[in-house]
C-alpha positions in Angstrom: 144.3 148.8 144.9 147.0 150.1 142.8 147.3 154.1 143.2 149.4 154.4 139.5 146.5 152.7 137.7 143.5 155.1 138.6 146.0 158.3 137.9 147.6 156.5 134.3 143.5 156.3 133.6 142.7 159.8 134.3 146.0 161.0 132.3 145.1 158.7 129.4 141.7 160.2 129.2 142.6 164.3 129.4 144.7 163.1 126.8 142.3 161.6 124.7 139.7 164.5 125.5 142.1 167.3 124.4 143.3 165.4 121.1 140.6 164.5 119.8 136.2 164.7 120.0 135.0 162.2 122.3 133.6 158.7 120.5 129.6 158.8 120.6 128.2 156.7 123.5 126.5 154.4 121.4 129.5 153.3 119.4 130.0 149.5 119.1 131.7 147.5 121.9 135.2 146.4 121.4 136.1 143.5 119.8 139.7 141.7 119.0 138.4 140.2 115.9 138.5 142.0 112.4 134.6 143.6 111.3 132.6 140.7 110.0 132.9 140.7 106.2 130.5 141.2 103.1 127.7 138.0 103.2 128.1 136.1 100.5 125.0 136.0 97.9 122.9 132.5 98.4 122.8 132.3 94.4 125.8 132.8 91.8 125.8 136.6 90.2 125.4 136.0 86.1 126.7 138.7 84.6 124.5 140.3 81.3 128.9 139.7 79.6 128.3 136.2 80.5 125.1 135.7 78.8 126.2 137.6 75.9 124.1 140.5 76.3 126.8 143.2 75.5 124.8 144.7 72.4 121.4 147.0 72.6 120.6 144.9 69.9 121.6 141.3 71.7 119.3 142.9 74.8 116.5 143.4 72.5 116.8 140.1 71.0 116.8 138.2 74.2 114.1 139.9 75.6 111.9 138.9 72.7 112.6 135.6 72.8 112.0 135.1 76.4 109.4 138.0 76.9 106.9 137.5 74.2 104.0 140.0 74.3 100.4 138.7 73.8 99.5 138.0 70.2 96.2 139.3 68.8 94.8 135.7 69.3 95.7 135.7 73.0 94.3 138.9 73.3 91.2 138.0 71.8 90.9 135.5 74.5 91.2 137.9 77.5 88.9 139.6 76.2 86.4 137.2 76.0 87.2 137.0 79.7 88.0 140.2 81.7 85.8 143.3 81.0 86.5 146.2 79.4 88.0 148.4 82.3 89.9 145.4 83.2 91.9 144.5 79.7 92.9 148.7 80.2 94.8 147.7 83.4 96.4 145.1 82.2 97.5 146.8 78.7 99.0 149.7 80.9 100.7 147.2 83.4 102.6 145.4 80.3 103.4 148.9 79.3 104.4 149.8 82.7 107.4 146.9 82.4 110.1 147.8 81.1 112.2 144.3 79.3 115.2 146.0 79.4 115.3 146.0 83.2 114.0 142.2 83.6 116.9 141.6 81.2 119.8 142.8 82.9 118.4 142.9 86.8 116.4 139.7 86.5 117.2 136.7 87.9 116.5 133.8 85.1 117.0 130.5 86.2 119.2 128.1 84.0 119.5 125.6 86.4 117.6 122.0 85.8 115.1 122.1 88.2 113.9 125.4 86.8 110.0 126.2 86.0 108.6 125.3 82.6 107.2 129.0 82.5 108.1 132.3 84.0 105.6 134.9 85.4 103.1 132.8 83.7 100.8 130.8 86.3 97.8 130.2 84.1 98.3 126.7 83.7 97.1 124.7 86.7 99.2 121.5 87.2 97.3 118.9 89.7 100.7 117.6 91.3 102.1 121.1 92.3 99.2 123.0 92.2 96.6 123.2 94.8 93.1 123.3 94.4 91.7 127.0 94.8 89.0 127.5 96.8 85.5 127.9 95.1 84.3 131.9 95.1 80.6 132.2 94.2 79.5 135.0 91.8 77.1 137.7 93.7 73.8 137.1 93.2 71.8 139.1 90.7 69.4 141.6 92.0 66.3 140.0 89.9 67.4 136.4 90.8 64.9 134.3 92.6 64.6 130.9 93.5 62.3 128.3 91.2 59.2 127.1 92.5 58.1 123.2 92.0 56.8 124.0 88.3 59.6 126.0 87.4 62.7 123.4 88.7 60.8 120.7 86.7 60.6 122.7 83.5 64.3 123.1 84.0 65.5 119.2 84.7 62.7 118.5 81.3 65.0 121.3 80.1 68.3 119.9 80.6 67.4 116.0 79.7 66.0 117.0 76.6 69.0 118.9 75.3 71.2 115.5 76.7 69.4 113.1 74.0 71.5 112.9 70.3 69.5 114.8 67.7 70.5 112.5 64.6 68.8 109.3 66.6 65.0 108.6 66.2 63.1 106.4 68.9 59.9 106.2 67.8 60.1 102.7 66.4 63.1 101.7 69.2 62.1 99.1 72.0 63.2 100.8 75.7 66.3 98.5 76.0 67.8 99.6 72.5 67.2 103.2 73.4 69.4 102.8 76.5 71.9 101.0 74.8 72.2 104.3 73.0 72.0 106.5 75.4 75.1 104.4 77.6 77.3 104.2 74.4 76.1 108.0 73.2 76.6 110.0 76.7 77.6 109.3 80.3 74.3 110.3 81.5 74.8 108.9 85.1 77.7 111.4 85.4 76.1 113.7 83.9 72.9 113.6 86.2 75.4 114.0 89.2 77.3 117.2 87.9 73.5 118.6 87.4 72.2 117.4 90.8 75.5 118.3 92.4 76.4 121.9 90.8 73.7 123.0 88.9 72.0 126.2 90.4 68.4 126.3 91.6 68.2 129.8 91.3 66.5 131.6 88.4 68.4 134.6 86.7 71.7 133.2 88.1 74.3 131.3 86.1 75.6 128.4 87.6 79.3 128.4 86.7 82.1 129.4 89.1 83.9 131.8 89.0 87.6 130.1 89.2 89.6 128.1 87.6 89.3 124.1 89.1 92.7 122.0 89.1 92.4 119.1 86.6 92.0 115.7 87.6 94.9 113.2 87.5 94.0 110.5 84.2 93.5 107.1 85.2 96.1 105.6 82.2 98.9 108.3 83.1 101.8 107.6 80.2 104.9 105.9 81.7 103.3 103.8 84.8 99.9 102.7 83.5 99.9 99.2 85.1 103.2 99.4 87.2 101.0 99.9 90.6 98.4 97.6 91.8 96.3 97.2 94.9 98.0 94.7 97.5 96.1 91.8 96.3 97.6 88.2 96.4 95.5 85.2 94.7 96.9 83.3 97.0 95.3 84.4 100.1 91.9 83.2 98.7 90.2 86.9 99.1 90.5 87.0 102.7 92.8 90.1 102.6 91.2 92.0 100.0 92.0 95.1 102.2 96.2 94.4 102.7 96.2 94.1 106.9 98.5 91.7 106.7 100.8 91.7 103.4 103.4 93.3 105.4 103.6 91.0 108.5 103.7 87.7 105.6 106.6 89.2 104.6 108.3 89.2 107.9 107.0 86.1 109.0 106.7 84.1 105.8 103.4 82.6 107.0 100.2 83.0 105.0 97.3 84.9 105.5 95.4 81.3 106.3 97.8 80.5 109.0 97.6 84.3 110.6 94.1 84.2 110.8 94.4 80.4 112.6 96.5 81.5 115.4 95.2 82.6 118.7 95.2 85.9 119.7 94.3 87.5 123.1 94.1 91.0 124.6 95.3 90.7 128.5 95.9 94.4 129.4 94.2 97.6 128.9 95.3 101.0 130.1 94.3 104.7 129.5 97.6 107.1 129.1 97.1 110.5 129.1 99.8 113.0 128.0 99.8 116.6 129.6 100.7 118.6 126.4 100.6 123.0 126.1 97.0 121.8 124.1 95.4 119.9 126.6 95.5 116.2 127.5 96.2 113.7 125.1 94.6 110.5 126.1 95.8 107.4 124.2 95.3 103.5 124.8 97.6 101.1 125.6 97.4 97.6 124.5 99.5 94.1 125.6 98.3 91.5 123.7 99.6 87.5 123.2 99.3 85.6 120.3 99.9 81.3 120.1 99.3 78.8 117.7 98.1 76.1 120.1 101.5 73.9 119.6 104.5 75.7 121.8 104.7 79.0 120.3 103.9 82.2 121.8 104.2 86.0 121.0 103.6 89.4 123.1 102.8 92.3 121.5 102.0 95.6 123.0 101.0 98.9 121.0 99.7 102.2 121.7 97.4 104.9 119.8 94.7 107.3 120.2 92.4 104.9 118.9 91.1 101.5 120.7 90.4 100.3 117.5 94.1 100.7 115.9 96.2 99.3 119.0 94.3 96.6 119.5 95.1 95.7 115.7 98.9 96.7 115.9 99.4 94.7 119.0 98.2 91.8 117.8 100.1 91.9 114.4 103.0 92.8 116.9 102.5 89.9 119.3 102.3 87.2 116.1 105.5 88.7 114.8 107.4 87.8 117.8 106.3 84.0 118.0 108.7 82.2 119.5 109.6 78.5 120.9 108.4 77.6 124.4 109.6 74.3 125.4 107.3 71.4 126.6 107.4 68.3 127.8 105.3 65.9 126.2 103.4 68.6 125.1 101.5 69.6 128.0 103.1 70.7 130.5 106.8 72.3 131.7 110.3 70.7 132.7 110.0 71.0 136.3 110.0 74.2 137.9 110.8 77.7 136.5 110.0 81.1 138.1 111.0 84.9 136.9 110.7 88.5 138.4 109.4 91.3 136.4 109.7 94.6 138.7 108.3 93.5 142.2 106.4 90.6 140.3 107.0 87.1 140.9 105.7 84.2 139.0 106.5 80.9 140.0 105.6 77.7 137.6 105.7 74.4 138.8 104.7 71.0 136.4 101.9 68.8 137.1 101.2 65.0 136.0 98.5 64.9 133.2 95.1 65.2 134.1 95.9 68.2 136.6 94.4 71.3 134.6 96.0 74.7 134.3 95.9 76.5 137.8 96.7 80.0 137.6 95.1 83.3 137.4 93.1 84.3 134.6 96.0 86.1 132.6 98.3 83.2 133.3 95.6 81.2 132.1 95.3 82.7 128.7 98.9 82.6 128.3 99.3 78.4 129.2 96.4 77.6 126.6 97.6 79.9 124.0 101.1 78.2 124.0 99.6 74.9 124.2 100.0 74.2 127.7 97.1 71.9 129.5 98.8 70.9 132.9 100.8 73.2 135.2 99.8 75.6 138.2 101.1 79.3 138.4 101.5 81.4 141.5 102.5 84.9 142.7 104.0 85.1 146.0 104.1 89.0 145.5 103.3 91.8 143.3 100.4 91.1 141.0 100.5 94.2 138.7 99.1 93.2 135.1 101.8 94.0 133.0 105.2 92.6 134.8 102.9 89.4 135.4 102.6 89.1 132.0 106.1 89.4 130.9 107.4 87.1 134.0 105.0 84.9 132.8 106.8 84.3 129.2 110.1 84.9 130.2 109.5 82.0 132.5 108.3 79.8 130.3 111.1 81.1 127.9 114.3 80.4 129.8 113.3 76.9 130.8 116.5 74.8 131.1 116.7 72.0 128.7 117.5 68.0 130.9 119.2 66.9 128.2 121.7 69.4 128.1 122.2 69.6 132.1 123.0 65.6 131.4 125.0 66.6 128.6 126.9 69.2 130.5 127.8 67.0 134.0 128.7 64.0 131.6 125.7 61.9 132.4 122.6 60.2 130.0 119.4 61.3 130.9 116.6 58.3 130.4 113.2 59.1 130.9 111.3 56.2 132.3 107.8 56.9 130.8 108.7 56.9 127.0 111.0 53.2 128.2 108.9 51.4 130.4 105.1 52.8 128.3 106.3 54.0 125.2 104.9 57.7 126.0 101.0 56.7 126.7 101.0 58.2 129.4 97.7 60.1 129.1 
């Protein structure tokens, strides 16, 4: 340890203590950067100059136009809704605000994507909007509910006053006065509003208390008829519901020759996923799919419900159809055999007549591609799923005859299509 340093510190520091009042301990910690400068505001500052408010009178002007007060029609109509008391609060809180300061503190949007109205949320739109929840009105003190006579007085009550007054059905047959009644009113729903909301209580009004979003019109202006249900006449009505519109585009099969291939769900399992909430437990699916004639396709798919994998592995496994080679289609070109993890599958081909020999899996997987004679075996490891995809990438990475000829320079003949013309069955 240096004995100058310690005594140039204590010097430094008498120094310091007779010169001047010692800095505060909770001063900030020192830094070689410069203080961190002003934030910069998020939005631009308009200036009242820019906007051309430099007058008492351009002020007054600009508050008017973009301020109105309520005219004595829109009063009228608040008053027909708030109460007494409550039309006083609001007069004094419109008095309370002064224009003046909206004007030149404000910030008024001028930007494109601004709001059609400002401070003014009466409107409900059904797009932006959400739909407020429904607040009964307290029950009246006298209010009771009706008894059998009493509710059918009121439902005699209320289709009476739904029949046109300038008709007369005395001399009408039953089916012309219906005809009126369909063209006249809606009276089915009608009869639902009044089943539906109508109040069974006597002495207590019926109608909420809020404000209810508007529905969306059927025939909206600018795309009435630009979006239809995913309906093609060509599939013959047997995908009304649109399953598989997406996977004919990918494919470019139809929805007849989807529904004709074979499909097959080989392995099940139950994953569960440790999450802060609890276990999630979702289903795993491996399916295969094969039209019968040398193609094949595996699929696998997971989701919480049985239901939807099973459906998504399935469209999955006829996606990824692919070629499988065969000789004379039935069985393999001699023998294949690929390893999965610690799985093994070994294929060997058999003369016609022979069957398929293999496990149940295996089994599912030689019909579906159009296989009939061959015999499977696993010499180790037999786990469900790396059997399965051994299985296909076996059958998949068969080596063609004709180009191992091709390749050592020779000509391959097969002696069953010379010598019986391939009858060999």
């Amino acid at each position: 340890m240096s004995v100058v340093r310690p005594a140039r510190c204590l010097l430094t520091r008498r120094l310091v203590t007779a010169s001047q009042p010692a800095a505060p301990r909770c001063s900030a910690p020192f830094h070689s950067s410069s203080p961190l400068a002003k934030r910069r505001p998020r939005f631009k500052n308009i200036r009242a100059v820019e906007m051309g408010l430099i007058s008492p009178e351009k002020v007054e002007e600009f508050s008017k136009e973009n301020f109105p007060a309520y005219n004595p029609e829109e009063m009228e109509i608040l008053r027909h809704t708030f109460t007494p008391e409550q039309m006083a609060a609001l007069e004094a809180g419109e008095a309370a605000v002064d224009l003046k300061d909206i004007t030149l503190q404000g910030r008024i949007r001028r930007d494109p994507y601004q709001l059609n109205h400002l401070d003014d949320f009466s409107n409900i739109h059904p797009i932006v909007d959400k739909r407020p929840r429904e607040i009964e009105q307290p029950l009246h003190p006298e209010s009771k509910f009706m008894n059998e006579t009493e509710h059918v007085e009121h439902l005699e009550n209320y289709l009476q006053s739904m029949i046109p007054r300038d008709v007369n059905f005395d001399n009408m047959t039953a089916q012309e006065a219906e005809q009126i009644l369909n063209t006249r009113i809606d009276f089915n729903m009608k009869s639902a509003e009044y089943f539906e909301e109508a109040s069974t209580l006597l002495g207590h009004p019926s109608v909420k208390s809020n404000a209810m979003a508007p529905a969306l019109g059927k025939k909206i202006e600018g795309i009435a008829g630009m979006y239809k249900p995913p309906i093609d006449p060509a599939d013959e009505g047997l995908d009304d519901e649109g399953i598989y519109q997406n996977l004919k585009k990918k494919t470019g099969l139809t929805v007849r020759q989807i529904l004709d291939v074979r499909s097959k769900i080989l392995v099940t399992r139950l994953v569960h996923n440790q999450t802060r909430l609890g276990k999630v437990r979702s289903v795993w699916i491996q399916a295969i799919a094969g039209n019968g004639d040398g193609r094949l396709g595996v699929g696998e798919a997971k989701s919480t419900e049985a239901q939807v994998a099973v459906l998504k592995a399935k469209l999955l496994a006829i996606q990824n159809l692919q070629p499988v080679r065969r000789y004379e289609e039935r069985t393999i070109y001699g023998t294949v055999e690929a390893k999965v993890g610690a799985t093994i599958v070994k294929i060997e081909s058999r003369p016609p007549g022979f069957g398929l020999r293999a496990s149940h899996r295996l089994f599912e997987i030689f019909r579906a591609a159009g296989i009939h004679d061959i015999a499977a075996k696993m010499p180790r490891g037999r786990n469900p799923m790396n059997s399965v995809k051994a299985c296909v990438e076996a059958l998949r990475n068969q080596k063609d005859p004709n180009e191992i000829a091709i390749g050592r320079g020779r000509k391959l003949v097969d002696l069953r299509n010379v010598y019986y013309g391939g009858n060999v069955m």
